[in-house]
KEVEXVEX-742500 format. One record per residue: x negated, y negated, z negated of N, C-alpha, C, O in turn; residue number from 1; residue in three letters. Coordinates in steps of 0.2 Angstrom, whole numbers, m for minus. Layout:
BEGIN
X/Y/Z/X/Y/Z/X/Y/Z/X/Y/Z/NUM/ala
...
% end
This chain:
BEGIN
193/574/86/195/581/88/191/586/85/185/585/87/1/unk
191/591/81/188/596/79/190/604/84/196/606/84/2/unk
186/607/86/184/612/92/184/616/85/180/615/81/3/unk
188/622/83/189/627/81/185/635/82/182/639/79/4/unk
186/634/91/183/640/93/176/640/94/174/636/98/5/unk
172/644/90/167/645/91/161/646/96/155/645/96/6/unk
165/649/102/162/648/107/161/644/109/155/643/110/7/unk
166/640/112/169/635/115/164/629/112/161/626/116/8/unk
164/627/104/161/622/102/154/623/103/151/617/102/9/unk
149/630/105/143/628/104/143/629/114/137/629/117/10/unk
147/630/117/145/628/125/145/619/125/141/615/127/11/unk
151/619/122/152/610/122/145/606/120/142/602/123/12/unk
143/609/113/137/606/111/132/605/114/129/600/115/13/unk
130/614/118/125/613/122/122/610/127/116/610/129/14/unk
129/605/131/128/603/135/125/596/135/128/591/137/15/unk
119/595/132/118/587/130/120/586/124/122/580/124/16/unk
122/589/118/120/589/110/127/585/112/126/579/112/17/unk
132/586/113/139/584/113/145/584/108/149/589/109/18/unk
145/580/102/147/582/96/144/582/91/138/580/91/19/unk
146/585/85/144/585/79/145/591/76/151/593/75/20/unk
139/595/76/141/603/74/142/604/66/137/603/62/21/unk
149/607/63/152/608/57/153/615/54/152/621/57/22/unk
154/614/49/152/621/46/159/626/49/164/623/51/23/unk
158/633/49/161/638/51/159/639/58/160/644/61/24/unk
156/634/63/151/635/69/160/631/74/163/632/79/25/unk
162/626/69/166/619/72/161/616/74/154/617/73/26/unk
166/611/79/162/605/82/167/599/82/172/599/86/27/unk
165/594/78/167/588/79/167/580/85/163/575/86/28/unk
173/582/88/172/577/95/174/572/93/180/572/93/29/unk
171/565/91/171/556/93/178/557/99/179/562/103/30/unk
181/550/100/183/548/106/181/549/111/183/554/114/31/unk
177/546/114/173/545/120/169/555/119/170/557/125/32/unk
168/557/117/166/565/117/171/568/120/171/571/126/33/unk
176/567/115/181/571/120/184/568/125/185/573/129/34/unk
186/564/128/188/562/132/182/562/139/184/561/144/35/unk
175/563/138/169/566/143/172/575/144/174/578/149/36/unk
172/577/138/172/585/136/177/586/142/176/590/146/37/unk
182/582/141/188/586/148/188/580/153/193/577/154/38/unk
183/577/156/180/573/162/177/579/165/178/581/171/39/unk
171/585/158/170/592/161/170/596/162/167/601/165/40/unk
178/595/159/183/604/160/184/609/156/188/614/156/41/unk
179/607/150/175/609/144/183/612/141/185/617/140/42/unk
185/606/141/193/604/137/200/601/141/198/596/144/43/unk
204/602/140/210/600/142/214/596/136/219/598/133/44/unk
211/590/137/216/584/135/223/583/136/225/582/141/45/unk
227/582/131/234/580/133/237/573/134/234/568/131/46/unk
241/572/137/240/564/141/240/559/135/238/553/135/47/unk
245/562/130/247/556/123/240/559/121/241/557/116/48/unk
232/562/120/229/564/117/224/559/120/219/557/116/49/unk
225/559/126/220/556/130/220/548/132/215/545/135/50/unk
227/545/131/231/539/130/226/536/123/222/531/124/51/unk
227/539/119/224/536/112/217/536/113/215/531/110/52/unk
213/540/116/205/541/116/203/537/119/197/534/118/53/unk
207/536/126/205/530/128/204/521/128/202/517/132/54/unk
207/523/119/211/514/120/204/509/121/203/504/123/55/unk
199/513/118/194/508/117/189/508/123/183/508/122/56/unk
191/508/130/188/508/136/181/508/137/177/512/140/57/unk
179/503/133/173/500/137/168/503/133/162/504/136/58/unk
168/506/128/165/512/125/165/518/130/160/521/132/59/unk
171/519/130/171/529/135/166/527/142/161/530/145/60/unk
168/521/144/162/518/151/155/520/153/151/522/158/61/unk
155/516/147/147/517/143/145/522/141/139/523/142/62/unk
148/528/137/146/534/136/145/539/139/141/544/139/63/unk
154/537/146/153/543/152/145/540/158/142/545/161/64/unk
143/533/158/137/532/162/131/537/159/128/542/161/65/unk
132/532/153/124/537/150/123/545/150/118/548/150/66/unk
130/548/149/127/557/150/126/557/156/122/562/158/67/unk
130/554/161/128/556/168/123/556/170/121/560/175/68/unk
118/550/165/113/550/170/108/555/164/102/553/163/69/unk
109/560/162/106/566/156/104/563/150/100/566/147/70/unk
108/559/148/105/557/141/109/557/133/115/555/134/71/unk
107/558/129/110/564/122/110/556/119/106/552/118/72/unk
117/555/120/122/549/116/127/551/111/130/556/111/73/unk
127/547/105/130/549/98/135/540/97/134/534/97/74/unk
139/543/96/145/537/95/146/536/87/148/540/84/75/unk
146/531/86/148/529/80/150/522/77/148/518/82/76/unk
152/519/73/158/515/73/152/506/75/155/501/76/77/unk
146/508/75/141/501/75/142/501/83/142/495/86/78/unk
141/507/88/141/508/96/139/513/97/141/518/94/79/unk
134/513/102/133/520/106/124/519/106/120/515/108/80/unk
124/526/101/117/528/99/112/531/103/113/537/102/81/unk
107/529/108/105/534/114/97/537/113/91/534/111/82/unk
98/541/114/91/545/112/86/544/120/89/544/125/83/unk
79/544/122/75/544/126/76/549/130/82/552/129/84/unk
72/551/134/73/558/137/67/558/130/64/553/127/85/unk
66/565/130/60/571/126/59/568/121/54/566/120/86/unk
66/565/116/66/562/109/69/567/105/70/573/107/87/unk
71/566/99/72/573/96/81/569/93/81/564/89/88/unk
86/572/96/89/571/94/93/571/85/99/570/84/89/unk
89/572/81/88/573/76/85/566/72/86/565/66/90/unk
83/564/75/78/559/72/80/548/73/86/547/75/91/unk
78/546/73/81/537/72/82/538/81/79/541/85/92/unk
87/535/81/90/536/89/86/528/91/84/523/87/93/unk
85/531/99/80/525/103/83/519/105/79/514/106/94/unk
89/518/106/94/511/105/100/512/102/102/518/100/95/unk
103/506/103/110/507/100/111/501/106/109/495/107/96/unk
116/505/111/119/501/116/126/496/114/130/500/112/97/unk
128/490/115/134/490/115/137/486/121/133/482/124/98/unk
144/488/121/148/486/128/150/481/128/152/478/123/99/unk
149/477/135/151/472/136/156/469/142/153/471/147/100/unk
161/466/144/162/466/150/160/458/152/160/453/149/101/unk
159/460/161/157/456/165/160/449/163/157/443/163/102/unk
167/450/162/170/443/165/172/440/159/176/435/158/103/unk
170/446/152/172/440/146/168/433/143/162/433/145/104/unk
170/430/140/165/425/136/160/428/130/162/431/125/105/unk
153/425/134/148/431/127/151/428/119/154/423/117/106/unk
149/434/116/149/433/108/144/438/108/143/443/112/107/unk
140/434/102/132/434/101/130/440/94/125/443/92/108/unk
140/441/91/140/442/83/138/450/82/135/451/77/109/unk
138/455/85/137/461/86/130/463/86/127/467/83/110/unk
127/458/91/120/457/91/115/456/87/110/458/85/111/unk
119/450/86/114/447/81/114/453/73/109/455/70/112/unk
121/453/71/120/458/66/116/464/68/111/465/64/113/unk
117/469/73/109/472/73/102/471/75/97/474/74/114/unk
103/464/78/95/463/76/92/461/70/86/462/69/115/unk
96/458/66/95/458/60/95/462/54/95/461/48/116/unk
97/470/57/95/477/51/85/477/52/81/478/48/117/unk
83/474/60/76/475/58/73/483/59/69/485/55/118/unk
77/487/65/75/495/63/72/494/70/72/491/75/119/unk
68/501/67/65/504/73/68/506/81/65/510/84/120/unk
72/504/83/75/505/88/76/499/92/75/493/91/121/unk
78/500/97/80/494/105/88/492/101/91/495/97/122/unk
89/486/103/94/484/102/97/481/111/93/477/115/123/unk
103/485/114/104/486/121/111/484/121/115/486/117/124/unk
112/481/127/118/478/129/123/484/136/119/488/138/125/unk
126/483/136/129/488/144/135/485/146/140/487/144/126/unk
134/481/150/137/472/155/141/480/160/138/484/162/127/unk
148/479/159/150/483/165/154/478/171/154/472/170/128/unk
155/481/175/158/476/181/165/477/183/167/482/180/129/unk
169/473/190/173/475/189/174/483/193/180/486/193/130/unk
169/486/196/169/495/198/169/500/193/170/506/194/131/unk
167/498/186/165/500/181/157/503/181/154/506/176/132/unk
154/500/186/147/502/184/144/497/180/147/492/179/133/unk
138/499/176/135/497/171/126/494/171/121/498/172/134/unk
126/490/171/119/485/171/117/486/162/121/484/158/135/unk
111/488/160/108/485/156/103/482/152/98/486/152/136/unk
102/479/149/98/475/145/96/477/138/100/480/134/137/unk
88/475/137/87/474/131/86/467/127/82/463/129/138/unk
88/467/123/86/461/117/83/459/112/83/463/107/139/unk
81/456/112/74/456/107/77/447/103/81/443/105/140/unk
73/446/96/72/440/94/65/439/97/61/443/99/141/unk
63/432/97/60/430/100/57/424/94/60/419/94/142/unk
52/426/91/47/419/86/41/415/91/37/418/94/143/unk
42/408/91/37/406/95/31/405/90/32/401/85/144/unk
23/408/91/18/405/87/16/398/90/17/396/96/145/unk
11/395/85/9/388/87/4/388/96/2/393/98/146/unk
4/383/98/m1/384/102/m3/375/104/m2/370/100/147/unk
m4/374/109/m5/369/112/m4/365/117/m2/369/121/148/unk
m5/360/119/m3/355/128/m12/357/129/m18/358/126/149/unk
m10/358/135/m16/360/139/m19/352/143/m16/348/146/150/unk
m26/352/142/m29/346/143/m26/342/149/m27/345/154/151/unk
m22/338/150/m20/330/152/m14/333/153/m11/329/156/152/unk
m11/338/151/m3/337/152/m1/335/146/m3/335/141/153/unk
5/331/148/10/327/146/19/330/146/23/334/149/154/unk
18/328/140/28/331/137/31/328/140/29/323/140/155/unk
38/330/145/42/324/147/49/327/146/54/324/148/156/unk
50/331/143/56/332/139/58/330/132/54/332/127/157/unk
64/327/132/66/325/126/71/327/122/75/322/122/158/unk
72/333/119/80/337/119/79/340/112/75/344/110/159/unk
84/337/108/82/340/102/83/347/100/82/350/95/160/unk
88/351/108/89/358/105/81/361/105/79/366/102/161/unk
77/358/108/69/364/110/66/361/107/62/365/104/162/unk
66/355/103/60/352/98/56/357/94/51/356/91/163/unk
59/365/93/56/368/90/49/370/94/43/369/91/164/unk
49/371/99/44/372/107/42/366/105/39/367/99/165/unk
43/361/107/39/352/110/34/353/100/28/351/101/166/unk
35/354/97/34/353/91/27/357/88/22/355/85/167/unk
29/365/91/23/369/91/17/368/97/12/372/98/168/unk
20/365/101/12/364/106/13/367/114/10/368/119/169/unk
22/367/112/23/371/121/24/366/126/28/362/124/170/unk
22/366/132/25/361/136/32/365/140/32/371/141/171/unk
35/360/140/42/360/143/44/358/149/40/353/150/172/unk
46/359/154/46/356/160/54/358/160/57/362/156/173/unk
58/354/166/64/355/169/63/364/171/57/367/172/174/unk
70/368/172/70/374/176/75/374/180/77/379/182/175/unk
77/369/181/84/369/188/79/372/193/84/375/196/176/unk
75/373/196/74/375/202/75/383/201/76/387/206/177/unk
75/387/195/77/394/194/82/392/190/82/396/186/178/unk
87/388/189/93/388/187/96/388/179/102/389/178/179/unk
90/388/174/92/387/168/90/379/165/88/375/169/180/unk
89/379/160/89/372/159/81/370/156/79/364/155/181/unk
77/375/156/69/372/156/64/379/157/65/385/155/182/unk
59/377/158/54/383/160/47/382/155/44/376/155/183/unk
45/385/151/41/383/146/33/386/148/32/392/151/184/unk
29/383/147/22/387/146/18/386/139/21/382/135/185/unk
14/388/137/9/391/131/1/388/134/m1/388/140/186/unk
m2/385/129/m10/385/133/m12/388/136/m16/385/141/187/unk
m13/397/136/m14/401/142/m10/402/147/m11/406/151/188/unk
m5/397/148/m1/399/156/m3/395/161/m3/389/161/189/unk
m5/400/166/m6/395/173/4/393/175/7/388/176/190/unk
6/399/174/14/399/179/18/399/173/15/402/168/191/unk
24/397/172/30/396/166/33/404/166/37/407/169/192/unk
28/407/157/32/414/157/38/415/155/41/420/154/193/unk
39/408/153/48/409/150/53/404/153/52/398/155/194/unk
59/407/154/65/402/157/71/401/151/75/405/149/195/unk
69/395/148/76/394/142/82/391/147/83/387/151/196/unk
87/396/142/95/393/143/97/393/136/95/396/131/197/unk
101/388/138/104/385/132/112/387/131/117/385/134/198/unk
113/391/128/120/396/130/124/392/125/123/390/119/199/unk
131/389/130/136/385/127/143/388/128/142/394/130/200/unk
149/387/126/155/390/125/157/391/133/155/387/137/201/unk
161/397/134/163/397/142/156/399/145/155/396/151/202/unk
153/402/143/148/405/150/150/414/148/151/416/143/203/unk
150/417/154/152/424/152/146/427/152/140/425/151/204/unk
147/436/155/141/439/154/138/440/159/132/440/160/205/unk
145/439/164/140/438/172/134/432/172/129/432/175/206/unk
136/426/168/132/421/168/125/426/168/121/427/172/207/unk
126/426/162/118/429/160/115/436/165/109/437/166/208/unk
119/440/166/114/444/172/112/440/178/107/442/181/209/unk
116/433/181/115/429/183/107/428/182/104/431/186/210/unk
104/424/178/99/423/174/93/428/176/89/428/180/211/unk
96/433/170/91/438/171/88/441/177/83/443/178/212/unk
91/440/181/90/441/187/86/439/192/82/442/195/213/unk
88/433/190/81/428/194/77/428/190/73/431/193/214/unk
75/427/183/69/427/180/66/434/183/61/435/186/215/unk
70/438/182/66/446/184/63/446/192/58/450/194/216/unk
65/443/194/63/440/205/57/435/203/54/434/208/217/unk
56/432/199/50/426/198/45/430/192/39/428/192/218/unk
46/434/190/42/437/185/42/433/178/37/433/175/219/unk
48/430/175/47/425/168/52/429/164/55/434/167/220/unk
53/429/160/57/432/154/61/426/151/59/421/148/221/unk
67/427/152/74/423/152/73/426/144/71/431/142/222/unk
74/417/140/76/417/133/82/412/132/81/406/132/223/unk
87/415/130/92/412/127/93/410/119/93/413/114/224/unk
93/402/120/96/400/114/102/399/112/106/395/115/225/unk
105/401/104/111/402/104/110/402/97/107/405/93/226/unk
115/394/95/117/396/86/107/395/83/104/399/80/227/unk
106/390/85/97/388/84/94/396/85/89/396/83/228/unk
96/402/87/93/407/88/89/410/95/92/408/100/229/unk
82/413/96/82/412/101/80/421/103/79/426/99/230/unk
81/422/110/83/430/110/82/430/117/86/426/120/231/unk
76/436/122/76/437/126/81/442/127/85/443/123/232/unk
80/445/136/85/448/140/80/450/143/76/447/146/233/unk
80/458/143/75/463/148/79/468/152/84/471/149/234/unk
78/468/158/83/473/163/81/480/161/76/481/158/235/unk
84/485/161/82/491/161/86/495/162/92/494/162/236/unk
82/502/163/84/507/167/85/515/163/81/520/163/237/unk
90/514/159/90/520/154/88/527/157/88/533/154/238/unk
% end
């Protein structure tokens, strides 16, 4: 939607860098933009206008959470671009969130495609539920360097999805007692800093806040393997 009136477009603007400012002192609204814009009155949407802006739900979700809680969000076709507080909206935005819902089956491919551009930025997930509130996380890739078994421990797992671990020197143990499939430590661990799961078809995303959840109550950092790839899960608080 393109904002003509020049007032109108730089009140809109002001409100948390809302839009994309266009020449003659226009302002270009994204879906999810305008359909916030007249959440704040700014603008009055028509129902077939607001019908269509909405189709992509779980996007507008995720948009209308994050300004609510004050922060300068930019939409674009990869997800939802989020700037810090006291960052310069102007410059490499500080994640790139994408949406997710609670009760579907994860898919890794969106993800994995931005973790693999390799930029300076957070790569963030935003888990909605069924109230429409929003949980989320950060993701990272996760490289294990070499290390070693710590004097008289013994390997007693034998699984070839971890052999990459059993191989460089980590000991392994069961994690059913935190409920993933092994709890790892490194030569310097007294307590296991990581909880592997082994992500298989049919687990949703509740599974995984599931997860994270407990690791975050035990203090370990839940890493999922997926597709030989391996990738933490960090709670956080936009």
């Amino acid at each position: 939607m393109l904002i003509k009136d020049e007032r109108l477009a730089a009140q809109i603007y002001n409100k948390g860098k809302t839009g994309t400012p266009k020449e003659k002192g226009y302002l270009l609204l994204k879906p999810e933009e305008a359909v916030y814009s007249d959440y704040r009155k700014d603008i009055e949407l028509k129902e077939e206008h607001k019908n269509i802006f909405t189709n992509n739900n779980d996007r507008n979700i995720i948009y209308h959470d994050l300004k609510e809680r004050g922060l300068i969000v930019k939409a674009d076709k990869e997800g939802l671009r989020v700037y810090d507080r006291g960052t310069d909206a102007k410059g490499q935005a500080s994640a790139l969130v994408l949406p997710k819902e609670h009760n579907k089956v994860i898919d890794f491919s969106d993800i994995f495609s931005d973790l693999d551009r390799i930029l300076d930025r957070r790569t963030q997930i935003g888990i909605i539920d069924a109230e429409n509130d929003v949980v989320y996380y950060v993701i990272e890739n996760i490289q294990w360097p070499k290390t070693k078994l710590k004097d008289g421990a013994k390997q007693a797992i034998n699984d070839e999805s971890v052999k990459e671990l059993i191989d460089k020197g980590y000991q392994v143990n069961s994690g059913l007692k935190f409920g993933t499939h092994y709890r790892v430590y490194d030569y310097e661990s007294k307590h296991a800093p990581w909880l592997i799961h082994i992500v298989e078809k049919g687990i949703t995303w509740l599974d995984i806040t599931r997860m994270v959840r407990v690791g975050h109550g035990v203090n370990k950092k839940i890493v999922l393997l997926h597709n030989k790839r391996w990738v933490s899960f960090d709670w956080i608080k936009p």
